[in-house]
SELOVEX-405905 format. One record per residue (C-alpha): x, y, z; residue in one letter. Coordinates in nm, 3 decimals. Layout:
BEGIN
[[X Y Z] A]
...
***
This chain:
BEGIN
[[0.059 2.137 -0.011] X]
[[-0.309 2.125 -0.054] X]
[[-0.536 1.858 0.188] X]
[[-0.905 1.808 0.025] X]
[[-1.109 1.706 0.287] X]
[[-1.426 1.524 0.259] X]
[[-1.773 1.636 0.469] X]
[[-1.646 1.432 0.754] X]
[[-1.285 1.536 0.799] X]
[[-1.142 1.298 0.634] X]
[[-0.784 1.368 0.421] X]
[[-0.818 1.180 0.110] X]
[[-0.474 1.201 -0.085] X]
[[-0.495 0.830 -0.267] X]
[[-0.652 0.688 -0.589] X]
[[-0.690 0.362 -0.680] X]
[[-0.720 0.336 -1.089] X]
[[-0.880 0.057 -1.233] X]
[[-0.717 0.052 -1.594] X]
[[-0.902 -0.272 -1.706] X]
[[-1.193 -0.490 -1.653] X]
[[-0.978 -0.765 -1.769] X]
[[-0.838 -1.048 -1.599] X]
[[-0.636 -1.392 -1.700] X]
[[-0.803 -1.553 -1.380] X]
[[-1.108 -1.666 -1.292] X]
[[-1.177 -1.650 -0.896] X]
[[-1.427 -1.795 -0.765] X]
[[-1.549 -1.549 -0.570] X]
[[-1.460 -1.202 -0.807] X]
[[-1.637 -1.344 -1.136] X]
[[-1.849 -1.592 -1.303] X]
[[-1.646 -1.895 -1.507] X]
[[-1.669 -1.771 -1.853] X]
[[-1.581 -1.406 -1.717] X]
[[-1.793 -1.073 -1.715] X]
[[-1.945 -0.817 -2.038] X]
[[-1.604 -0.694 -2.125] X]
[[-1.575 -0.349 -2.210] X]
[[-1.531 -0.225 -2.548] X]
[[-1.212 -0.042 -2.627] X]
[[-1.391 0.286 -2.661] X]
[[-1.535 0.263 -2.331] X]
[[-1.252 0.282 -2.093] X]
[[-1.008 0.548 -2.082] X]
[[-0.726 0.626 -2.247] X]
[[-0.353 0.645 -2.153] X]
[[-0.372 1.011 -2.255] X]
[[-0.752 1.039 -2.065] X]
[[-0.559 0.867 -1.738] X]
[[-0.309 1.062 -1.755] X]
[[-0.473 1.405 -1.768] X]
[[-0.710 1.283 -1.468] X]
[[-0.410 1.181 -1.235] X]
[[-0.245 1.547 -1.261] X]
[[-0.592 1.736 -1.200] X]
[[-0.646 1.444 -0.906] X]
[[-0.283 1.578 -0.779] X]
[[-0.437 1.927 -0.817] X]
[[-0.722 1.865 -0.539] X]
[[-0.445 1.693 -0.311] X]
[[-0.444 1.323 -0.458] X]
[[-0.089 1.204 -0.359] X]
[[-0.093 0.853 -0.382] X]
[[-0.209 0.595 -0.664] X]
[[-0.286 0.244 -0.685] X]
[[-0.298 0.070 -1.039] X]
[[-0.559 -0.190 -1.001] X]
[[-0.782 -0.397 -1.245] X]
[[-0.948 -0.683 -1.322] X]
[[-0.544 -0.757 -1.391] X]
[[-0.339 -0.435 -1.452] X]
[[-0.090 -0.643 -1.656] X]
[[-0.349 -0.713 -1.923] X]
[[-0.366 -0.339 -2.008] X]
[[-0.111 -0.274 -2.331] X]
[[0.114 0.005 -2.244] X]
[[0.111 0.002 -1.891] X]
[[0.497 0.058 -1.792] X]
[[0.449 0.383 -2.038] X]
[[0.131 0.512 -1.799] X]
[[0.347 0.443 -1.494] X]
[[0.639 0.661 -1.677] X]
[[0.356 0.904 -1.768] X]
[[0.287 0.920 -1.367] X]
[[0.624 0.912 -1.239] X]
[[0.615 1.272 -1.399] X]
[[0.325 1.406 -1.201] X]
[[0.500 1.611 -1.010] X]
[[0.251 1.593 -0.681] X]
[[0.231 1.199 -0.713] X]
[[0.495 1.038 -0.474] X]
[[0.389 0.677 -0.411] X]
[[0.298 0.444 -0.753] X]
[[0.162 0.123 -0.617] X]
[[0.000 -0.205 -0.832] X]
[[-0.161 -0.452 -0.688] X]
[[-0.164 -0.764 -0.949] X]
[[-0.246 -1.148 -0.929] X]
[[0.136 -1.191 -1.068] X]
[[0.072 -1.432 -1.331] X]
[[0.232 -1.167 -1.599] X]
[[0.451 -0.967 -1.331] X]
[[0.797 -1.130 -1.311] X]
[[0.890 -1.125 -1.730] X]
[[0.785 -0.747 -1.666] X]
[[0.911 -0.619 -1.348] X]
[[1.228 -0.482 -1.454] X]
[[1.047 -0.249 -1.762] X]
[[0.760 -0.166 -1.435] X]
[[1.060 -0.087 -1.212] X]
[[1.255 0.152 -1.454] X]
[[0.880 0.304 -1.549] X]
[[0.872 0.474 -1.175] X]
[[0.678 0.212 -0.981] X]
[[0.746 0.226 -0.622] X]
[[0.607 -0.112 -0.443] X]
[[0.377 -0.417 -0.545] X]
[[0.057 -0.602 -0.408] X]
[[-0.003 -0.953 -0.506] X]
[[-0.330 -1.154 -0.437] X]
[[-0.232 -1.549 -0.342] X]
[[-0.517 -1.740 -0.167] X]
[[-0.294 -1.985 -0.136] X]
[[0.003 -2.225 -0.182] X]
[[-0.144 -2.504 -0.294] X]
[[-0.116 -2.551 -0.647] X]
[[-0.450 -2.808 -0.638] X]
[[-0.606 -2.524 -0.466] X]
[[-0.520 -2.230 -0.681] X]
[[-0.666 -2.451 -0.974] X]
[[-0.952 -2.468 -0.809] X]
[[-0.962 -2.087 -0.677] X]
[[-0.884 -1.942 -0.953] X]
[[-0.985 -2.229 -1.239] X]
[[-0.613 -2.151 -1.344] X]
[[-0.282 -2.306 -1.286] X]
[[-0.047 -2.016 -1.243] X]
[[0.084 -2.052 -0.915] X]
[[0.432 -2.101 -1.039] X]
[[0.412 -1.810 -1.186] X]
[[0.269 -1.630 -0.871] X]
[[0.550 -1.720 -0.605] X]
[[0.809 -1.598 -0.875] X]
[[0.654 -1.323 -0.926] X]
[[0.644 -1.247 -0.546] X]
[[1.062 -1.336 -0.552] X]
[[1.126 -1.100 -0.843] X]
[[0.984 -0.814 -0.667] X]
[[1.190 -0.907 -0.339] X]
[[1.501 -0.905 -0.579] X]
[[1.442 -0.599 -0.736] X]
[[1.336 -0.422 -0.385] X]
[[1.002 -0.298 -0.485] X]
[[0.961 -0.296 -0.082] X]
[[0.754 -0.320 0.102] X]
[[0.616 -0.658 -0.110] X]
[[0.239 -0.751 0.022] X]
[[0.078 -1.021 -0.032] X]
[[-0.320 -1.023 0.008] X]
[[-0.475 -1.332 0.068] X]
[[-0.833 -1.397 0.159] X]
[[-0.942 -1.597 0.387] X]
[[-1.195 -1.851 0.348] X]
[[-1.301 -2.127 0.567] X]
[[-1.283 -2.467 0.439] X]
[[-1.065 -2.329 0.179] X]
[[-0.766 -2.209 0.325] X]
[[-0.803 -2.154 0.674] X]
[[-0.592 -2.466 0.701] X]
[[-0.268 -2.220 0.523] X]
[[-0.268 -1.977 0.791] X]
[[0.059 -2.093 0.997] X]
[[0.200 -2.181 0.631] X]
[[0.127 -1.817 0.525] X]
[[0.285 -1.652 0.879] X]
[[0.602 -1.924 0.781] X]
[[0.650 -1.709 0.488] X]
[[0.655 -1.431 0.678] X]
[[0.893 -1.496 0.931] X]
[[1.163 -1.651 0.642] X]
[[1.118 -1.352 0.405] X]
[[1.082 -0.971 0.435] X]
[[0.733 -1.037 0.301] X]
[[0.378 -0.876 0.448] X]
[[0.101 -1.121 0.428] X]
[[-0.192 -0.905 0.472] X]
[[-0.518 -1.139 0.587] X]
[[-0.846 -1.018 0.458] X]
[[-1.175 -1.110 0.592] X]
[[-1.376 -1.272 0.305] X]
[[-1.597 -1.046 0.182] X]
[[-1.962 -1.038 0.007] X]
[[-1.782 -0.813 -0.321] X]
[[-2.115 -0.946 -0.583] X]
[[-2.392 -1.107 -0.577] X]
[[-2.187 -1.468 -0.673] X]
[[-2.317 -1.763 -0.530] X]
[[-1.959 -1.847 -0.366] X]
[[-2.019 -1.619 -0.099] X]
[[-2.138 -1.710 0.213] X]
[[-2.123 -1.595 0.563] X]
[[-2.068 -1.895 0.739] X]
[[-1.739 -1.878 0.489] X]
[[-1.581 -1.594 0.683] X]
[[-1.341 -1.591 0.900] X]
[[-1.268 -1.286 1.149] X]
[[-0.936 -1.151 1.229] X]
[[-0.906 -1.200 1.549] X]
[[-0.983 -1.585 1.477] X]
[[-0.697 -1.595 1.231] X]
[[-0.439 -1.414 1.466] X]
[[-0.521 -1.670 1.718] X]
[[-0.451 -1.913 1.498] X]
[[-0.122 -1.753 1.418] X]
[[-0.022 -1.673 1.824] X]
[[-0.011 -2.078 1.822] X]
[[0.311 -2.027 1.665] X]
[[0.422 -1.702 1.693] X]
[[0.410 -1.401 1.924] X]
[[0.352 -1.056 1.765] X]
[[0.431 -0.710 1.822] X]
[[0.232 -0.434 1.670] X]
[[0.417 -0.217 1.438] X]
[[0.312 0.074 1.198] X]
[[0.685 0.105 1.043] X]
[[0.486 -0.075 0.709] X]
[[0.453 0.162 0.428] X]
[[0.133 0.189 0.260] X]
[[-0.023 0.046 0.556] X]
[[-0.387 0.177 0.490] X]
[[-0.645 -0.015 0.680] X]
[[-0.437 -0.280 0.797] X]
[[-0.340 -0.323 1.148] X]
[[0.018 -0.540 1.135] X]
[[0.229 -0.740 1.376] X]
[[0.603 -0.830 1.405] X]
[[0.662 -1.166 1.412] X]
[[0.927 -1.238 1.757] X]
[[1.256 -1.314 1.534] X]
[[1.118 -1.315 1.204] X]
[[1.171 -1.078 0.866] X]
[[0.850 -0.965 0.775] X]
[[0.510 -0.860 0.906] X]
[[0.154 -1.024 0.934] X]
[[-0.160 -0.774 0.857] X]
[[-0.521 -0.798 0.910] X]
[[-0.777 -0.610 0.706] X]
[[-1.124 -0.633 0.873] X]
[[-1.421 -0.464 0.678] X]
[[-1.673 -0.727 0.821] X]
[[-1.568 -0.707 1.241] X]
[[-1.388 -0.407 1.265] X]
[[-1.502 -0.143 1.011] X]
[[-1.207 0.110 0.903] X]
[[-1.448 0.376 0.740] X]
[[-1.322 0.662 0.994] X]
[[-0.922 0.607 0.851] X]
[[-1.008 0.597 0.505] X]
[[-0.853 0.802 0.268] X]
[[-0.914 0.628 -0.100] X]
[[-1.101 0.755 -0.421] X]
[[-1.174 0.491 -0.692] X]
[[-1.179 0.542 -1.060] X]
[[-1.317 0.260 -1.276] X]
[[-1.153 0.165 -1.598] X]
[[-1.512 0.342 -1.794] X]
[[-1.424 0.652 -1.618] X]
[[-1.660 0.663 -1.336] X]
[[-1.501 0.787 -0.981] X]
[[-1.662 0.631 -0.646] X]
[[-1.605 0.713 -0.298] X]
[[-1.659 0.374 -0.147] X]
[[-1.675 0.058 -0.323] X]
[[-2.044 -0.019 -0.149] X]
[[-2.139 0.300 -0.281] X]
[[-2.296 0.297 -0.587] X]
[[-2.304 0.645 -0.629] X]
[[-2.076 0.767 -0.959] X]
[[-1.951 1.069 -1.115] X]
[[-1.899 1.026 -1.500] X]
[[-1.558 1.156 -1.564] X]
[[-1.510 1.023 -1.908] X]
[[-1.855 1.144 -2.023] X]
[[-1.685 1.493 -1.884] X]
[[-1.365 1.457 -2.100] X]
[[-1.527 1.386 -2.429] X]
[[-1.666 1.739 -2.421] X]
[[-1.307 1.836 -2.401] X]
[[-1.353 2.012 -2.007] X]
[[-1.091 2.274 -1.886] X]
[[-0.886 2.144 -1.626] X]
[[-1.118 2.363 -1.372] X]
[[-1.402 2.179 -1.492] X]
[[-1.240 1.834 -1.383] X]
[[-1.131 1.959 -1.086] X]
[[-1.505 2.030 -0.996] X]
[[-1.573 1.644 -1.068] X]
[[-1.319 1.514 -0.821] X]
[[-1.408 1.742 -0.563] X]
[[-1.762 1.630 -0.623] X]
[[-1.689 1.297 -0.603] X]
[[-1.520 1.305 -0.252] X]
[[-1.758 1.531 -0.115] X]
[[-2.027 1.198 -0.205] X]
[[-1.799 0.985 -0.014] X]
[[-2.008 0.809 0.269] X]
[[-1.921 0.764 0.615] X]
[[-1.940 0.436 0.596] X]
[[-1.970 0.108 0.417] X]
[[-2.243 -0.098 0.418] X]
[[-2.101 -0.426 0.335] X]
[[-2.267 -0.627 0.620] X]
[[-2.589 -0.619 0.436] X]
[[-2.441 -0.785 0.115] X]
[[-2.395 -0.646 -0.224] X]
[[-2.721 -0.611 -0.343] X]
[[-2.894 -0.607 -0.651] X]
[[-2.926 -0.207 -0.701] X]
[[-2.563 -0.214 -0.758] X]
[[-2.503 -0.367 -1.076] X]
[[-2.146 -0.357 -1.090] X]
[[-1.912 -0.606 -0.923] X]
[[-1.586 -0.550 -0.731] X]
[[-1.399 -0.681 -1.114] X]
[[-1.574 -0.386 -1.298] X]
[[-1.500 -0.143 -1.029] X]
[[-1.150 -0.190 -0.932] X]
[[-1.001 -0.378 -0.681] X]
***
């Protein structure tokens, strides 16, 4: 089995696939109210284009993939690029992460397609809130979403939820409740600076270790590593409970030295980081119809760029013109 290592030792066997820019919500802090400059068809790649880059990623040691958007749902045919996948010989872990809005009416067709386990982002469970979030009302939709997935054991089921202060800070006990009644992992991100979007603000965030404090009110936790997937988070048993709460720190406690991702955007363009705003143009490469050698060349290129770090404490910045929607998330 082949290991591609980057300049600074790292093994980086997963890629995270934005297959649209797209997205049914509106979050306040991912993307303006009337939405971003969608991409034109043309632009992004194809099933076929997706397809051929996932079994040359494989070739270079990719092992892992993450369907991502904007909303992955959005994108027609996406149950027949997970089938498409599930062939890839190499690949043996097909993750989504999704908002859930579209996800429960289509779980069964995502399940049969070869996907393994599901991510869903849910700031919160407070339908007034999620309005306001998200400029939406879908939360309905959400929680069965998140209960469809249980049903059909697309385990381990995460669900991401970023933490703002004077937002939701006020959920946290509600969201380790969850936790302890369901096999569910509620994975805690600190709020992040992911644009240059006037919602952000760093008096907004919230570390970790002030939300498991929070949480140790109620509960006492146990570290544990049997999650799968785990990545960067660092998760905790709950004493008596079914599931897990994790905490995924880029602001305190940078994870840089552990990571093991390489992003393509929905245009094509593979990143190392998502601060970096470095690109390789794979899609330029496969319109002049490239031998599979040539791609190769691209990915290896592309995590040899990977930095050693992120440098999100210093904000977004305005010589990066994309935002965390048109990237991938």
């Amino acid at each position: 089995m082949i290991d591609m290592l980057d300049t600074y030792n790292r093994n980086i066997n997963y890629l995270r696939i934005s297959v649209t820019d797209r997205c049914n919500l509106r979050c306040r802090y991912c993307m303006p109210e009337e939405g971003i400059s969608k991409l034109d068809h043309r632009e992004i790649l194809s099933l076929e284009d997706i397809v051929r880059s996932v079994k040359v990623a494989a070739g270079v040691g990719i092992r892992k993939i993450r369907l991502t958007g904007g909303e992955p749902l959005v994108r027609k045919d996406i149950a027949r690029l997970i089938g498409f996948i599930s062939e890839v010989p190499e690949i043996d872990d097909i993750a989504m992460t999704t908002n859930g809005v579209l996800f429960a009416d289509m779980a069964e067709q995502l399940k049969a397609a070869g996907l393994d386990r599901v991510n869903f982002s849910m700031d919160t469970m407070v339908s007034e809130k999620f309005r306001y979030i998200s400029r939406r009302d879908h939360l309905a939709d959400v929680r069965k979403a998140i209960f469809k997935a249980l049903e059909l054991g697309l385990e381990p089921v995460k669900i991401n939820t970023v933490v703002i202060r004077g937002f939701n800070d006020d959920e946290l006990l509600d969201f380790a409740d969850l936790a302890f009644d369901f096999p569910l992992h509620i994975r805690f991100i600190e709020f992040m600076p992911i644009g240059d979007l006037l919602f952000w603000k760093k008096d907004r965030m919230i570390t970790s270790e002030q939300i498991k404090e929070k949480i140790e009110q109620r509960y006492e936790l146990t570290p544990t590593k049997l999650v799968k997937g785990s990545g960067p988070a660092r998760y905790f048993k709950l004493a008596g409970g079914r599931g897990t709460i994790g905490f995924i720190t880029p602001m305190s406690h940078k994870f840089c030295s552990e990571c093991n991702r390489l992003r393509m955007t929905a245009d094509g363009k593979l990143r190392g980081c998502l601060y970096d705003k470095r690109e390789i143009d794979l899609k330029k490469a496969l319109q002049s119809k490239p031998s599979d050698e040539d791609l190769k060349q691209l990915f290896i290129e592309a995590i040899l760029l990977k930095p050693y770090e992120h440098h999100m404490d210093a904000g977004w910045g305005k010589d990066n013109p994309r935002k965390m929607s048109q990237i991938g998330g």
